[in-house]
SEBA-287096 format. One record per residue (C-alpha): residue in three letters; x, y, z; residue number from 1. Coordinates in Angstrom, 2 decimals, padded with zeros to 5 digits, always signed. Layout:
N
@res:ALA	east:X	north:Y	up:Z	n:NUM;
...
//
This chain:
293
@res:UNK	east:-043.39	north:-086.09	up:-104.43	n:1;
@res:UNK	east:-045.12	north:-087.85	up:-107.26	n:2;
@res:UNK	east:-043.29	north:-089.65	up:-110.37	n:3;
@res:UNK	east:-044.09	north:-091.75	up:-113.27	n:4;
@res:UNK	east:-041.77	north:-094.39	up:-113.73	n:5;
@res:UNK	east:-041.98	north:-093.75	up:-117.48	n:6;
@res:UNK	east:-040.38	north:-090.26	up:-117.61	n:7;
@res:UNK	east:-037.57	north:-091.34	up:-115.42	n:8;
@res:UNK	east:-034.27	north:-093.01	up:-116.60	n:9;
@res:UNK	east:-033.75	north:-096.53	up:-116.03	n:10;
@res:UNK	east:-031.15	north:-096.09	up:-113.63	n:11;
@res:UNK	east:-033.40	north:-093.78	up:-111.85	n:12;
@res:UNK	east:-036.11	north:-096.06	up:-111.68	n:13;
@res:UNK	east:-033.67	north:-098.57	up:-110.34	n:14;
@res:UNK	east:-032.76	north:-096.43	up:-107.75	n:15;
@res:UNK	east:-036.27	north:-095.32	up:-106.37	n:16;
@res:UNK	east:-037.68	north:-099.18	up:-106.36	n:17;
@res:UNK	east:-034.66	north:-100.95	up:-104.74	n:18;
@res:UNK	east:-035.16	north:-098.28	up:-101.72	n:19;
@res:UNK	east:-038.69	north:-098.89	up:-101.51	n:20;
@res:UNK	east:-039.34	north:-102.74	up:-102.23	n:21;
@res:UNK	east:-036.89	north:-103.49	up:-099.23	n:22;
@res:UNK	east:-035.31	north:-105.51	up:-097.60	n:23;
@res:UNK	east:-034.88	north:-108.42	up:-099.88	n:24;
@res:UNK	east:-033.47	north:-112.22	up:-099.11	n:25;
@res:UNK	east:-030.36	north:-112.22	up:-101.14	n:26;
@res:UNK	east:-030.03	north:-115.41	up:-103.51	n:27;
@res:UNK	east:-026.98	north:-116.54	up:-104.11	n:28;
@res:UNK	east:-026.21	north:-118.56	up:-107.42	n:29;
@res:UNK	east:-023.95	north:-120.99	up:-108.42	n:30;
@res:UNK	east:-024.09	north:-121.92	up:-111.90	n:31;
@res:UNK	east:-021.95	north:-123.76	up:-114.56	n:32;
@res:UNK	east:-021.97	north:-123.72	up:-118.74	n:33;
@res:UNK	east:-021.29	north:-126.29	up:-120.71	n:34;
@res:UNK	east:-018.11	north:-126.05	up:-121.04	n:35;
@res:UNK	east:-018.17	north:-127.18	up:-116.95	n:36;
@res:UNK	east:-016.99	north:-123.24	up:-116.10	n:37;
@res:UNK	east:-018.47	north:-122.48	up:-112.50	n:38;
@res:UNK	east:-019.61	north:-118.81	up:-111.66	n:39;
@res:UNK	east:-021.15	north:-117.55	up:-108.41	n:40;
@res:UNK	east:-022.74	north:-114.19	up:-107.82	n:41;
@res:UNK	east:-025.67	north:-112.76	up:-105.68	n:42;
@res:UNK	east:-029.28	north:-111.47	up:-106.78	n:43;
@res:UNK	east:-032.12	north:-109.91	up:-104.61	n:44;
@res:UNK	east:-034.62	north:-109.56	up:-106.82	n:45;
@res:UNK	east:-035.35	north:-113.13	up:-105.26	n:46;
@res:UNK	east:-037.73	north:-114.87	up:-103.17	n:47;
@res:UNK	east:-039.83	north:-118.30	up:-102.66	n:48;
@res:UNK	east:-042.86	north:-118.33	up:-104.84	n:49;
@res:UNK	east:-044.84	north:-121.95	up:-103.75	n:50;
@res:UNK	east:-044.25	north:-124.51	up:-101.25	n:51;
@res:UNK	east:-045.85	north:-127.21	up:-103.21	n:52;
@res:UNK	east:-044.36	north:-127.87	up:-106.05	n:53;
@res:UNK	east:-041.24	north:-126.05	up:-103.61	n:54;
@res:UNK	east:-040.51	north:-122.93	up:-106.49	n:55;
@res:UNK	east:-038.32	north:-119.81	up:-106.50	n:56;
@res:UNK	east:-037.87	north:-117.51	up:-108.02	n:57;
@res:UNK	east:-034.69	north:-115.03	up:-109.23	n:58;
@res:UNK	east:-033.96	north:-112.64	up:-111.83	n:59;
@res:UNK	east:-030.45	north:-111.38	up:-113.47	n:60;
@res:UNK	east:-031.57	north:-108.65	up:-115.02	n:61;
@res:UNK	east:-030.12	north:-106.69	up:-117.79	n:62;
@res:UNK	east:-027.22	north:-104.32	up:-116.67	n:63;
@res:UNK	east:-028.89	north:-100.57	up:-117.34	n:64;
@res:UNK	east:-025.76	north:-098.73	up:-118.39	n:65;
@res:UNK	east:-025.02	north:-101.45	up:-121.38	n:66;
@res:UNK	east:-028.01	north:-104.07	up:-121.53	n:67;
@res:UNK	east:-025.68	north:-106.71	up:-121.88	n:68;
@res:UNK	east:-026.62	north:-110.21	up:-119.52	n:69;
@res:UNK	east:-025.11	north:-111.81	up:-116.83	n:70;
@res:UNK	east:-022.68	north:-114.83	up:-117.21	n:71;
@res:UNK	east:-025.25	north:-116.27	up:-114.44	n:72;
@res:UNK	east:-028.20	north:-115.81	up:-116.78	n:73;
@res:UNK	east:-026.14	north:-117.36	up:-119.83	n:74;
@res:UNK	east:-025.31	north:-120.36	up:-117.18	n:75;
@res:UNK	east:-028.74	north:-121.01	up:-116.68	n:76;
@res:UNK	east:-029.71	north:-121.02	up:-120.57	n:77;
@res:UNK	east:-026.91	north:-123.90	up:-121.42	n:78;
@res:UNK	east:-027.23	north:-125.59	up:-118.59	n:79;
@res:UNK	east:-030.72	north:-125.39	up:-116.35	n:80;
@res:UNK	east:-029.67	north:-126.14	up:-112.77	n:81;
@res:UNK	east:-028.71	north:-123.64	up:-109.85	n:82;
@res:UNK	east:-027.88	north:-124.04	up:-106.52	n:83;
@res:UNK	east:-029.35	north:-121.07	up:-104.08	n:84;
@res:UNK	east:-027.08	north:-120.39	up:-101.48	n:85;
@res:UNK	east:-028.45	north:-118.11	up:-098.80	n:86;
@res:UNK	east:-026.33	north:-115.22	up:-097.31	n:87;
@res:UNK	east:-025.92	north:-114.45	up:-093.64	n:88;
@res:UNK	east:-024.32	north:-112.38	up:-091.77	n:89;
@res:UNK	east:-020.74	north:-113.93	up:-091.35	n:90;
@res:UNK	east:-020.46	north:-114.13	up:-095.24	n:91;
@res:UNK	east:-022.09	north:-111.13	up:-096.82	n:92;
@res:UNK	east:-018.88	north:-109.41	up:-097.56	n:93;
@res:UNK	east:-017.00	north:-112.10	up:-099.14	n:94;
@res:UNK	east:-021.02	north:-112.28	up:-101.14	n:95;
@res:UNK	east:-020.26	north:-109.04	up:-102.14	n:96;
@res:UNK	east:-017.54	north:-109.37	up:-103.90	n:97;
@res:UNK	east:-018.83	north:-112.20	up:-105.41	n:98;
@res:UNK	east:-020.68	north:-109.72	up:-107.72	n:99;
@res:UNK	east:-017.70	north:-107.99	up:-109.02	n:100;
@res:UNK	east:-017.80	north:-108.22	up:-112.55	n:101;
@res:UNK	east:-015.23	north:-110.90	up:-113.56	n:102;
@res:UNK	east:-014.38	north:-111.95	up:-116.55	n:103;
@res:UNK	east:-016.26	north:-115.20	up:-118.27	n:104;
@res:UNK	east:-014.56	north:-118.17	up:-117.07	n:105;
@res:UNK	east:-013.71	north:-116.18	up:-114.18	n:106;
@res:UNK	east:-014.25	north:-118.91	up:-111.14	n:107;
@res:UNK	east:-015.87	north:-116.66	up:-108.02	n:108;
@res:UNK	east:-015.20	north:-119.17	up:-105.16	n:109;
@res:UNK	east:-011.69	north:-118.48	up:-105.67	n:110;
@res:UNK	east:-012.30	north:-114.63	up:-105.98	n:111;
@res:UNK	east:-014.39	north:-114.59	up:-102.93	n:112;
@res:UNK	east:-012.67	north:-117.04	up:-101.01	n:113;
@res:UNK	east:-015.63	north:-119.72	up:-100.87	n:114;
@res:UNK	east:-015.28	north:-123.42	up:-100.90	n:115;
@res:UNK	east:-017.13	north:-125.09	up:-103.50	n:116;
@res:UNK	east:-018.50	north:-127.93	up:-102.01	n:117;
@res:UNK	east:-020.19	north:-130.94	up:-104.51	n:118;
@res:UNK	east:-023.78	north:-131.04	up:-104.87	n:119;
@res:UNK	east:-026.11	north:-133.79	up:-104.37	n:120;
@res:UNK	east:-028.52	north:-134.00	up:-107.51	n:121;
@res:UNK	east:-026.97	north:-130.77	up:-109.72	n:122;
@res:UNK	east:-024.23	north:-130.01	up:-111.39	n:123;
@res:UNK	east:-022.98	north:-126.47	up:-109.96	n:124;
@res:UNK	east:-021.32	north:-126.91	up:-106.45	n:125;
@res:UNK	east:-022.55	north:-125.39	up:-103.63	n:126;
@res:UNK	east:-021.10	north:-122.93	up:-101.26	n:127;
@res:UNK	east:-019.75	north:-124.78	up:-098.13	n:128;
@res:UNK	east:-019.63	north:-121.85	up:-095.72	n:129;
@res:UNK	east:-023.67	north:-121.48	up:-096.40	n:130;
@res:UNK	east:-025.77	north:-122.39	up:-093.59	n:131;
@res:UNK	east:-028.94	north:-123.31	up:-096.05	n:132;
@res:UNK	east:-028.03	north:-124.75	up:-099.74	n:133;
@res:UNK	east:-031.07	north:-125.55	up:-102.54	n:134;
@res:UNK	east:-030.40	north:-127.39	up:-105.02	n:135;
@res:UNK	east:-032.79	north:-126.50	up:-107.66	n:136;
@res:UNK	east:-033.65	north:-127.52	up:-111.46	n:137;
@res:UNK	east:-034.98	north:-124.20	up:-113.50	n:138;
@res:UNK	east:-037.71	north:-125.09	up:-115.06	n:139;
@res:UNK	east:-038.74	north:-121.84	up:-117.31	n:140;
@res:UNK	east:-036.82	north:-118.69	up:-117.93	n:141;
@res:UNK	east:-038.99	north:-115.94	up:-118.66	n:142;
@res:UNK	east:-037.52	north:-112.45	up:-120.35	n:143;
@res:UNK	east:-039.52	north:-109.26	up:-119.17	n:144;
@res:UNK	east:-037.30	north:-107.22	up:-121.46	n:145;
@res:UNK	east:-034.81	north:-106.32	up:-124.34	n:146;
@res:UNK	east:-033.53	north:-102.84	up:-122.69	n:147;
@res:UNK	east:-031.22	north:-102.30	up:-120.00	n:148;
@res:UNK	east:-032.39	north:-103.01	up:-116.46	n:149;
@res:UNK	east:-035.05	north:-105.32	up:-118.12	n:150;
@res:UNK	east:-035.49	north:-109.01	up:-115.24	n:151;
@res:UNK	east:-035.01	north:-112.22	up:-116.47	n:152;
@res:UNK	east:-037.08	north:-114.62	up:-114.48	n:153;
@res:UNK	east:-035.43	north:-117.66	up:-113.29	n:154;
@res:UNK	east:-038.25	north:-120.52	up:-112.27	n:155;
@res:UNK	east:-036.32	north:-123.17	up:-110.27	n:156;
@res:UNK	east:-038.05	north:-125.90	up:-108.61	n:157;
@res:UNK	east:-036.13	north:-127.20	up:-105.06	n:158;
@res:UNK	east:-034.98	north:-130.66	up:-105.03	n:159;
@res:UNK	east:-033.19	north:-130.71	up:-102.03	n:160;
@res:UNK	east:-031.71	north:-128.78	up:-099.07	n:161;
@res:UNK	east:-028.96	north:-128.97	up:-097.00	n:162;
@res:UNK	east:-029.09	north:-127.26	up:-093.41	n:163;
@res:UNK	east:-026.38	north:-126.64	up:-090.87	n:164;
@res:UNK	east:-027.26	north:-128.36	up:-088.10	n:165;
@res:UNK	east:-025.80	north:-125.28	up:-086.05	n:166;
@res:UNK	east:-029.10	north:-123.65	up:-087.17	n:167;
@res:UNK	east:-031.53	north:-126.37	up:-086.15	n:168;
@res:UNK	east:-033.98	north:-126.32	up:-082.80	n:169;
@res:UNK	east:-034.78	north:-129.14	up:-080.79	n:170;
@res:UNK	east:-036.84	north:-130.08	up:-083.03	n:171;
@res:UNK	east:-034.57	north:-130.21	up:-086.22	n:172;
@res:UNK	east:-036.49	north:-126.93	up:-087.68	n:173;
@res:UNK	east:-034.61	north:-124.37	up:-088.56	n:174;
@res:UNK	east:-034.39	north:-121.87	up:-085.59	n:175;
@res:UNK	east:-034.82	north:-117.99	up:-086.98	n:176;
@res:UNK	east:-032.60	north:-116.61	up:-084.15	n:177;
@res:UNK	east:-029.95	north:-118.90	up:-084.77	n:178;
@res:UNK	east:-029.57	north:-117.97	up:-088.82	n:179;
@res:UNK	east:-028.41	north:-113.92	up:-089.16	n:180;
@res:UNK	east:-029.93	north:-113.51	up:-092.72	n:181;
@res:UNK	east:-029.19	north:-110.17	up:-093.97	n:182;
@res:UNK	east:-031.06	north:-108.84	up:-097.22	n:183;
@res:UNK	east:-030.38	north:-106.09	up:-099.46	n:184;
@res:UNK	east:-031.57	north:-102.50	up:-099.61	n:185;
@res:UNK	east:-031.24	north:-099.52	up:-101.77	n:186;
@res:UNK	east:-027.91	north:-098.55	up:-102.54	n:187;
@res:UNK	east:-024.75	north:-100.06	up:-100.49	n:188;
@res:UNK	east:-027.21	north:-100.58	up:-097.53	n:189;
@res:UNK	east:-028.08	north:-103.93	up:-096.29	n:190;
@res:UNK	east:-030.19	north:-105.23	up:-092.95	n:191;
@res:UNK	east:-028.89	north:-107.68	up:-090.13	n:192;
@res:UNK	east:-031.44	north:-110.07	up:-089.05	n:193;
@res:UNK	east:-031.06	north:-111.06	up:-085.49	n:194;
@res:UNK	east:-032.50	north:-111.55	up:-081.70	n:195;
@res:UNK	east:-032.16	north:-107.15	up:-081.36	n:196;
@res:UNK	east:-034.67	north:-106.56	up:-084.72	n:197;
@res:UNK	east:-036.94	north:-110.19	up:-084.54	n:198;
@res:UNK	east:-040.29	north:-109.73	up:-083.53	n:199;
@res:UNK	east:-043.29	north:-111.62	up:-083.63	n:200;
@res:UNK	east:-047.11	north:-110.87	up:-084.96	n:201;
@res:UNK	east:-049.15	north:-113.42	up:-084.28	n:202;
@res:UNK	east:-051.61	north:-114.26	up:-087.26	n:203;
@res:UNK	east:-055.43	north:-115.19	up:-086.99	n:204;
@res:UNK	east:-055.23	north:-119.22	up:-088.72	n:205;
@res:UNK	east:-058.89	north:-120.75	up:-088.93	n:206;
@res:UNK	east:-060.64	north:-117.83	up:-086.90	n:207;
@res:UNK	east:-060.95	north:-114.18	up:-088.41	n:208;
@res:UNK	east:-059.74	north:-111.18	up:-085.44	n:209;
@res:UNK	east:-062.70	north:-109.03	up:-084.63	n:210;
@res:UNK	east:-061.97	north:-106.24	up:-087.07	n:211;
@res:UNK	east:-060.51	north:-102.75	up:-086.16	n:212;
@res:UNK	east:-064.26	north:-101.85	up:-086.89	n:213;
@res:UNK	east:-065.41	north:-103.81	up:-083.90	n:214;
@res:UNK	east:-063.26	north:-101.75	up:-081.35	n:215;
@res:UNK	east:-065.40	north:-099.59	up:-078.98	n:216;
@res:UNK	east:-064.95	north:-095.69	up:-080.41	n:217;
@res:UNK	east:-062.83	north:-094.72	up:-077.38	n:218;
@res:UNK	east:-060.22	north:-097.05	up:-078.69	n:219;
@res:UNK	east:-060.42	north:-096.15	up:-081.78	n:220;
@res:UNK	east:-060.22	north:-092.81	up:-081.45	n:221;
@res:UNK	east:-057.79	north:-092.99	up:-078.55	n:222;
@res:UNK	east:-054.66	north:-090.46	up:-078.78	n:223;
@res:UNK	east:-052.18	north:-093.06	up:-077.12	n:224;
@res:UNK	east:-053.04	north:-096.15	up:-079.12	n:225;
@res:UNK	east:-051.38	north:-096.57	up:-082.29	n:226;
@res:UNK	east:-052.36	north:-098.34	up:-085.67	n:227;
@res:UNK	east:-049.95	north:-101.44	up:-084.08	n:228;
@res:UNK	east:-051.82	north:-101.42	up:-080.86	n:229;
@res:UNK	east:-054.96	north:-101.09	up:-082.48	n:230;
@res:UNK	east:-054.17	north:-103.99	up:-084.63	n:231;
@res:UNK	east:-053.47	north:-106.44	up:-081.82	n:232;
@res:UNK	east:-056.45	north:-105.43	up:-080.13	n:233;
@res:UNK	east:-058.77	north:-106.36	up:-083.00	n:234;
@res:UNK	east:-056.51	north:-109.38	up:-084.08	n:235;
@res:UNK	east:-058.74	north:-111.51	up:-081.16	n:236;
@res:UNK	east:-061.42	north:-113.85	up:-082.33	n:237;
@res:UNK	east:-064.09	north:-112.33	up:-080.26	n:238;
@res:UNK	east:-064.77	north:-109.65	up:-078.07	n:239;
@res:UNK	east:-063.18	north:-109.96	up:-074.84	n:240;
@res:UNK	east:-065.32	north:-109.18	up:-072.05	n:241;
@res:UNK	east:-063.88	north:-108.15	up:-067.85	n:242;
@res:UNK	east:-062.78	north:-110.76	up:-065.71	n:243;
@res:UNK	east:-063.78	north:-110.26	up:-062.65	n:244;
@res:UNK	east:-060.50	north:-112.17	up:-061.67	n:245;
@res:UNK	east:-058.32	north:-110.22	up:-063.50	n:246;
@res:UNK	east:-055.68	north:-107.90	up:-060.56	n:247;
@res:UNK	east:-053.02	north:-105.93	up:-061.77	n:248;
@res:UNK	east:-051.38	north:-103.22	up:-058.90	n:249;
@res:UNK	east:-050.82	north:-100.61	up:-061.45	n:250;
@res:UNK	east:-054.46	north:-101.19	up:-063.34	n:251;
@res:UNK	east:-055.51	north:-100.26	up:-059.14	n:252;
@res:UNK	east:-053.33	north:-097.24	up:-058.72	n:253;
@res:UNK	east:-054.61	north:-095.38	up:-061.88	n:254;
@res:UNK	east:-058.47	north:-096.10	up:-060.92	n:255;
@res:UNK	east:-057.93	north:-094.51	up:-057.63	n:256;
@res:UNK	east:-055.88	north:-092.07	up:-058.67	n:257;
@res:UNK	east:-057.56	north:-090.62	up:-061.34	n:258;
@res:UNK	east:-060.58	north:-091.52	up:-060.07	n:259;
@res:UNK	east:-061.89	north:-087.96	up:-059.50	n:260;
@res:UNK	east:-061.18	north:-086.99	up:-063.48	n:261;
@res:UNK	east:-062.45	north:-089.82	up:-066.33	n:262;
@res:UNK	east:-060.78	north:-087.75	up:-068.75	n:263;
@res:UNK	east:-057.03	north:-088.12	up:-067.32	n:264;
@res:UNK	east:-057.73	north:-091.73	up:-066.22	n:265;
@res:UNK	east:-058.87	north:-092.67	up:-069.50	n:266;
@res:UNK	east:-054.74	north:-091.01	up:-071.04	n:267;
@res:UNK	east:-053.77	north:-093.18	up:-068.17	n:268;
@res:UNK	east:-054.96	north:-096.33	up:-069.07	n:269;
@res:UNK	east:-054.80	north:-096.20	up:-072.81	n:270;
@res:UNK	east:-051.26	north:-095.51	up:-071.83	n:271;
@res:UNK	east:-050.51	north:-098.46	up:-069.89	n:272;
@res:UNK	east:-052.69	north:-100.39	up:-072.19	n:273;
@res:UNK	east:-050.11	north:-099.81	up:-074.95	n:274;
@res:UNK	east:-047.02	north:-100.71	up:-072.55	n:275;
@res:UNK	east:-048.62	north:-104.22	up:-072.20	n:276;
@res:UNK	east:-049.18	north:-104.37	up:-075.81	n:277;
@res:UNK	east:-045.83	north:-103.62	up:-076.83	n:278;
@res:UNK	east:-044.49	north:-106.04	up:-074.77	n:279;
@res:UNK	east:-046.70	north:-108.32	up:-076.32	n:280;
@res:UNK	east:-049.52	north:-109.09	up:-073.78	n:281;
@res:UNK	east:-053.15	north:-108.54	up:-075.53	n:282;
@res:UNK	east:-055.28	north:-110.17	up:-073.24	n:283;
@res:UNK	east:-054.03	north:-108.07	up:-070.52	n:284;
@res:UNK	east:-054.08	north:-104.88	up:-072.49	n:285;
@res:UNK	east:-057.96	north:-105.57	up:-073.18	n:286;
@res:UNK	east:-058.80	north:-106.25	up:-069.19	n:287;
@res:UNK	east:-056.92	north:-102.41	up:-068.62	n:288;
@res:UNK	east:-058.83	north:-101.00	up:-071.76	n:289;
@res:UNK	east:-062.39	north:-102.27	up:-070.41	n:290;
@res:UNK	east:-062.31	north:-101.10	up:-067.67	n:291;
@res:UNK	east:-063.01	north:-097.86	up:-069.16	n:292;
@res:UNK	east:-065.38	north:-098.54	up:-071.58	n:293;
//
C-alpha cells in the first residue's frame, strides 16, 4: 500500500503514524496557570532531545476533531515550568485516565488518584507514585500548526531529578530492569518494558565494526544467517581469524559428521553459528563460522 499523507484526513494520518513511529516514552505533565490551578495529563509525542544543556522535548497538539488546545498547553503559556513524570508499569492506568478530558480547573491528581507531591525548584507538584520526576523550565514553545492535530512543541530544559532509590544499582545508576517503563502505541495498545522483552546490542564506541561488506560471501549469502546475525558478525573491529585453541564438542560432532558432504556441514554450522549468536556469543559464533571458510 502506498499513501500521501496529504489526501488523507487528519485523523487518518493520526492513525497510520502513531502505529508506525512506535513505541513512545510517555511524558507525563504537571502544570499550573496563574491562577495556581494544577492539571496533569500524559503525552507521547515526547522524548529527550540533548544531554548537555539536559532538553526535552513534548508536544500537546491540537485535538483533530475540534482544533481547540489543551489546558496543558495553555499551562505552559502563563506559566513556563513542567514537571515530567515518567509512567511505568504499576501506574499506567491511573495515567490513563489522567487524559480524560476534564473540565478547566479540573485538578487530575484527585481524578486519577495521584499524590501531588511539592517540587523542588518549580511550581507544579510532582507525582509522588513516579519512580523518575524532572523538574524542568520551558524555555521556547514552538507552534507547527493552526489546524486540528497540528504539535505544539514544548522545549523544557531539566533542572533536576528525583529517582526512587528502589530503581537504583549498586552503583546509584538507574538500573533498566528494575524501572517497567511502558510507552504508547497506536490505538489503545501500549508496550511493557521488562527482564522478558530487554535485550542488549552492543555498539562499536571509538572503533568502527568491520562492515557487513567485509564478511566472507558464504556468510553473506548464507540461508541460515539473518540480517541480526549478520550484523553482530560485522559489528567486530577486525577480522577475527581461528584459534587454534578454540574446542567446542558440538563444533567436533558436525565436522565429523558431515565431514563426507561440505554442502550439509556448511547448513550445519551456519546453523549453530546463529544459536551462539542469539544467545549473544560473537566471538564464538566466528571460531564455528571459520572453520568453513
Amino acid at each position: 500500500m502506498y499513501i500521501e499523507l496529504k489526501d488523507l484526513a487528519a485523523a487518518d494520518a493520526q492513525n497510520y503514524l502513531q502505529h508506525a513511529v512506535a513505541p513512545r516514552p510517555i511524558c507525563f505533565a504537571s502544570t499550573i496557570d496563574a491562577a495556581g490551578n494544577v492539571n496533569l495529563s500524559p503525552f507521547s509525542f515526547f522524548n529527550l532531545f540533548s544531554s548537555n544543556p539536559p532538553i526535552v522535548i513534548f508536544s500537546p497538539a491540537r485535538r483533530v476533531r475540534d482544533n481547540t488546545t489543551k489546558h496543558t498547553l495553555q499551562n505552559v503559556e502563563e506559566v513556563k515550568e513542567v514537571v515530567i513524570n515518567i509512567v511505568d508499569f504499576d501506574m499506567v492506568h491511573q495515567a490513563s485516565l489522567a487524559s480524560c478530558e476534564f473540565p478547566k480547573g479540573s485538578n487530575e491528581f484527585v481524578k486519577a488518584g495521584f499524590t501531588a507531591e511539592k517540587a523542588t525548584l518549580v511550581r507544579p507538584p510532582m507525582v509522588k507514585e513516579s519512580k523518575i520526576k524532572l523538574e524542568c523550565r520551558v524555555i521556547e514553545i514552538k507552534p507547527l500548526g493552526t489546524e486540528g492535530g497540528a504539535g505544539n512543541l514544548v522545549i523544557a530544559e531539566v533542572l533536576c531529578m528525583h529517582i526512587d532509590d528502589s530503581i537504583l544499582d549498586e552503583n546509584n545508576k538507574i538500573d533498566q530492569l528494575k524501572i517497567n517503563h511502558v510507552a504508547r502505541l497506536g490505538g489503545d495498545w501500549y508496550c511493557k518494558v521488562d527482564e522478558n522483552n530487554l535485550f542488549k546490542v552492543a555498539k562499536p564506541n571509538t572503533r568502527l565494526g568491520i562492515g557487513i561488506d567485509a564478511l566472507p560471501e558464504g556468510m553473506r549469502n548464507s540461508s541460515i544467517l539473518s540480517g541480526n546475525h549478520l550484523g553482530q558478525l560485522a559489528n567486530v573491529h577486525e577480522m577475527p581469524v581461528i584459534q587454534p585453541s578454540f574446542e567446542d564438542d558440538k563444533l567436533k560432532n558436525i565436522i565429523q559428521y558431515y565431514s563426507i558432504n561440505p554442502t550439509d556441514m556448511e547448513t550445519e554450522l551456519h546453523r549453530y553459528a546463529a544459536e551462539l549468536l542469539n544467545n549473544g556469543k560473537v566471538q564464538e559464533a566466528w571460531q564455528v563460522l571459520l572453520s568453513v571458510n
